[in-house]
C-alpha positions as CSV (number, residue, x, y, z in Angstrom):
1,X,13.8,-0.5,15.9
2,X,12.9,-2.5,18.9
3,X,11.7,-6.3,18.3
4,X,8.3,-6.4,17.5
5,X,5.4,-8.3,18.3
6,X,2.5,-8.2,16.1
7,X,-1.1,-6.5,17.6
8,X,-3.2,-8.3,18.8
9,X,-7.2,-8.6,18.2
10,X,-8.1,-10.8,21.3
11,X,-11.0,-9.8,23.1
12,X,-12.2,-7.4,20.7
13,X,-16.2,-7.4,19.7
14,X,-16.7,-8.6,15.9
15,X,-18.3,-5.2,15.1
16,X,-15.0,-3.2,16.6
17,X,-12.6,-5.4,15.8
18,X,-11.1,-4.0,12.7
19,X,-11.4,-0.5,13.9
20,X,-9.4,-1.5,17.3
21,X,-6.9,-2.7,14.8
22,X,-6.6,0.1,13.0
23,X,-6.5,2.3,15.8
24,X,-4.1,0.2,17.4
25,X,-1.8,0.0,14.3
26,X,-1.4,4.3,13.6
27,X,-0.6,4.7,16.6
28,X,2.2,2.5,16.7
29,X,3.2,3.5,13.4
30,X,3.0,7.3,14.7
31,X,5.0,6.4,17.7
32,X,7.9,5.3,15.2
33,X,11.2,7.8,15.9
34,X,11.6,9.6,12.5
35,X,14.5,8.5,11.7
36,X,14.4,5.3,11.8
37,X,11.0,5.6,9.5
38,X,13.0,7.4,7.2
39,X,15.7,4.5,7.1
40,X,12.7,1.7,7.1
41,X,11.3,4.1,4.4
42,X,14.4,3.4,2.6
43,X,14.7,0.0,3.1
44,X,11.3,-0.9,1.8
45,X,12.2,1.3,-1.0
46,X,14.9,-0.9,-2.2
47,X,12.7,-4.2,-1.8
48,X,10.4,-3.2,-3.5
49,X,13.0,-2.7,-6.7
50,X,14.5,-6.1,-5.8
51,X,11.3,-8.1,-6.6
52,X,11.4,-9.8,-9.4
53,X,7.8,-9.7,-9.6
54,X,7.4,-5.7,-9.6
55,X,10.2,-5.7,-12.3
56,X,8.2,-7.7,-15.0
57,X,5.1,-5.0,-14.2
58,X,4.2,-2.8,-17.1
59,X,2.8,-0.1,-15.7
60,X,2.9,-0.2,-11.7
61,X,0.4,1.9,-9.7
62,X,2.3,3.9,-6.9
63,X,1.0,6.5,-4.6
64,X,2.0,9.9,-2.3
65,X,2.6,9.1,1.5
66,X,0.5,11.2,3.7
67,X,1.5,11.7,7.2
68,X,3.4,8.9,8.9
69,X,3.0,6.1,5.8
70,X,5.8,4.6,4.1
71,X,7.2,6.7,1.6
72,X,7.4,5.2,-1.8
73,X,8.7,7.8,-3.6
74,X,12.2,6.4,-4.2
75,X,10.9,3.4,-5.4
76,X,8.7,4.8,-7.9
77,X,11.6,7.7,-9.3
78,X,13.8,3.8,-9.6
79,X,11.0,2.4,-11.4
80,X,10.7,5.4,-14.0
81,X,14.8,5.0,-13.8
82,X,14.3,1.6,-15.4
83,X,12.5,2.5,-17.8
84,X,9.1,0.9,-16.5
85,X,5.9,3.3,-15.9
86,X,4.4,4.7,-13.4
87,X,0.8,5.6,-12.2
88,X,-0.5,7.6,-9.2
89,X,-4.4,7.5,-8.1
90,X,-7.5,10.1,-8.0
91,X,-9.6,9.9,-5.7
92,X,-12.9,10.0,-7.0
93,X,-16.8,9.1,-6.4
94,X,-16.4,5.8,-8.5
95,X,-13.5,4.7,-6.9
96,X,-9.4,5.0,-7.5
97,X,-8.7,6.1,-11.0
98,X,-5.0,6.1,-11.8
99,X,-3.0,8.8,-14.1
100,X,0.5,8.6,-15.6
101,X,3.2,10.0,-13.4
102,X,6.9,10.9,-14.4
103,X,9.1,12.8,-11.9
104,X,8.8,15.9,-11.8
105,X,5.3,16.2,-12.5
106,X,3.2,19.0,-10.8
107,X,0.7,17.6,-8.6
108,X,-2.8,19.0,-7.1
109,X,-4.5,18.7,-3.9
110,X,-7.0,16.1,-3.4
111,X,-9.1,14.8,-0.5
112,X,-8.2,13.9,2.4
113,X,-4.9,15.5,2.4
114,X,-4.0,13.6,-0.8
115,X,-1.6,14.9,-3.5
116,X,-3.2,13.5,-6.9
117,X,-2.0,13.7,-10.6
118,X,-3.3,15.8,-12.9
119,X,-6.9,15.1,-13.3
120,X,-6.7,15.9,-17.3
121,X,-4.9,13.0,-17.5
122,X,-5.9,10.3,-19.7
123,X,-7.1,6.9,-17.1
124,X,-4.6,3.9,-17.2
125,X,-5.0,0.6,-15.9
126,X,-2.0,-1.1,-13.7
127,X,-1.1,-4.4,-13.8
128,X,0.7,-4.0,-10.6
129,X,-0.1,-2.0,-7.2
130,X,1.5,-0.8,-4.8
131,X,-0.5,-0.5,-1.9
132,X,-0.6,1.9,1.7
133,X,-2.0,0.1,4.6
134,X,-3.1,0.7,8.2
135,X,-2.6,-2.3,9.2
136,X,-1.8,-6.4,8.0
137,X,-1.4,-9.9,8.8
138,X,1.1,-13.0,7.1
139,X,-2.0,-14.3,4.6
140,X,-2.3,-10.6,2.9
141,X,-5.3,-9.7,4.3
142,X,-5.1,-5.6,5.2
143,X,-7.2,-2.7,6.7
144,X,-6.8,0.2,4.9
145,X,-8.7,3.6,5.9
146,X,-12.3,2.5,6.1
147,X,-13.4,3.5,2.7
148,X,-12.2,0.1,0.4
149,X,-11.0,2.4,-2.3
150,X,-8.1,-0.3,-2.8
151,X,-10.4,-3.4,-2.4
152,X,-12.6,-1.9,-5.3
153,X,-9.3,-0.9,-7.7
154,X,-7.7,-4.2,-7.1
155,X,-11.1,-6.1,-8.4
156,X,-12.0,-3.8,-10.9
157,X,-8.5,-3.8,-12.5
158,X,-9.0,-7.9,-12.2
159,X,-11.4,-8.1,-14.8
160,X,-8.7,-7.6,-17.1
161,X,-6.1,-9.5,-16.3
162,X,-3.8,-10.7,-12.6
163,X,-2.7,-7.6,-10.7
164,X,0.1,-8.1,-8.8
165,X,-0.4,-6.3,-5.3
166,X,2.2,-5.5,-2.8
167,X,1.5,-3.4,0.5
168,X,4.2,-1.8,2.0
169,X,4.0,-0.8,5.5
170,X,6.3,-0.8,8.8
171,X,6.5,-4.2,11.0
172,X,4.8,-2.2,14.0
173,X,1.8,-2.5,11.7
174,X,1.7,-6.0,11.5
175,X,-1.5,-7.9,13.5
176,X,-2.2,-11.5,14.1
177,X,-5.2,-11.7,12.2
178,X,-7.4,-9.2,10.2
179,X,-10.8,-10.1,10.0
180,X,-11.9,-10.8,6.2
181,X,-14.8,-9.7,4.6
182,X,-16.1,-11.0,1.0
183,X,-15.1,-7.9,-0.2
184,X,-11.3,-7.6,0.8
185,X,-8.8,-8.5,-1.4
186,X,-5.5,-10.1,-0.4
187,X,-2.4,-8.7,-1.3
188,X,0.2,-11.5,-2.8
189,X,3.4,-9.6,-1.1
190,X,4.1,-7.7,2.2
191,X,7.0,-5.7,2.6
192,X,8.7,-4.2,5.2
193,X,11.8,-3.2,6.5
194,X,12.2,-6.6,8.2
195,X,11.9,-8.3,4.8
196,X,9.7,-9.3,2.1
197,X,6.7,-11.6,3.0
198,X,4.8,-13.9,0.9
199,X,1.4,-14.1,1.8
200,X,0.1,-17.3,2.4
201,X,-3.2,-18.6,0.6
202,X,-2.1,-16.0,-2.2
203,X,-0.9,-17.1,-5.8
């Protein structure tokens, strides 16, 4: 991949900011060749195994790429592998709720373009997340898709206990700053191909 440089924010109103961002951060995930998503794909795949962190999780919320994301597939089958457990999310009107997953499992179709596990599923509760972004910056602060479905799982499953969150996303997708709202929740890792980042300001 060429060297990258991460997206910049200036001159951007605070009111379009974060969707300039976004915008910004698709399309240079979109413009990725294929293959060398595929091999970044990969590569992030294997991190995320490596991480000591993600290994002590008990149950590790994954989820299904949709058009040009990362693809954490592999990751998730070499958690199951491992013998660790797996969850995918629902999408539903009071937020993410996550459902066990084992290989092989027949999904169904849920919004936006989403493949979701079954919804007779009993609900679980992670204690570790693996989470899709749009778009990121090196203190773990993310845009996601507009709709702070993550923001909402991450603090809900908080009431319980630490949840260990790790966004996975391409470097093209890194920015210089995201702007924070009260709302967003940090993530404690970033990984992408280029490597594994600890986000600073984050336990």
């Amino acid at each position: 991949m060429a060297p990258h440089s991460p997206i910049s924010d200036a001159g951007s109103t605070d009111l379009t900011r974060k969707g300039d961002l976004r915008r910004a951060a698709l399309a240079a995930r979109d413009a990725l060749d294929p293959a060398a998503r595929q091999a970044a794909s990969a590569a992030i795949a294997r991190a995320l195994l490596a991480l000591p962190e993600l290994a002590d999780a008990r149950l590790v919320g994954a989820f299904w790429p949709i058009r040009s994301e990362v693809d954490p597939r592999p990751a998730a089958e070499g958690l199951r592998a491992r013998g660790q457990a797996v969850a995918l999310p629902q999408v539903t009107p009071d937020g993410l709720v996550f459902r066990a997953w084992r290989p092989g499992d027949a999904l169904v179709a849920g919004r936006f373009g989403l493949s979701e596990p079954d919804p007779s599923l009993p609900p679980v509760e992670p204690d570790a997340l693996i989470v899709p972004l749009a778009a990121f910056d090196r203190t773990g602060q993310r845009i996601g898709y507009g709709r702070g479905y993550y923001d909402g799982a991450i603090a809900r499953l908080s009431r319980t206990g630490p949840v260990l969150t790790v966004g996975v996303g391409f470097a093209a997708q890194e920015v210089d700053r995201v702007p924070a709202e009260p709302h967003d929740r940090p993530l404690r890792f970033v990984i992408t191909e280029a490597g594994v980042i600890r986000c600073a300001g984050t336990a």
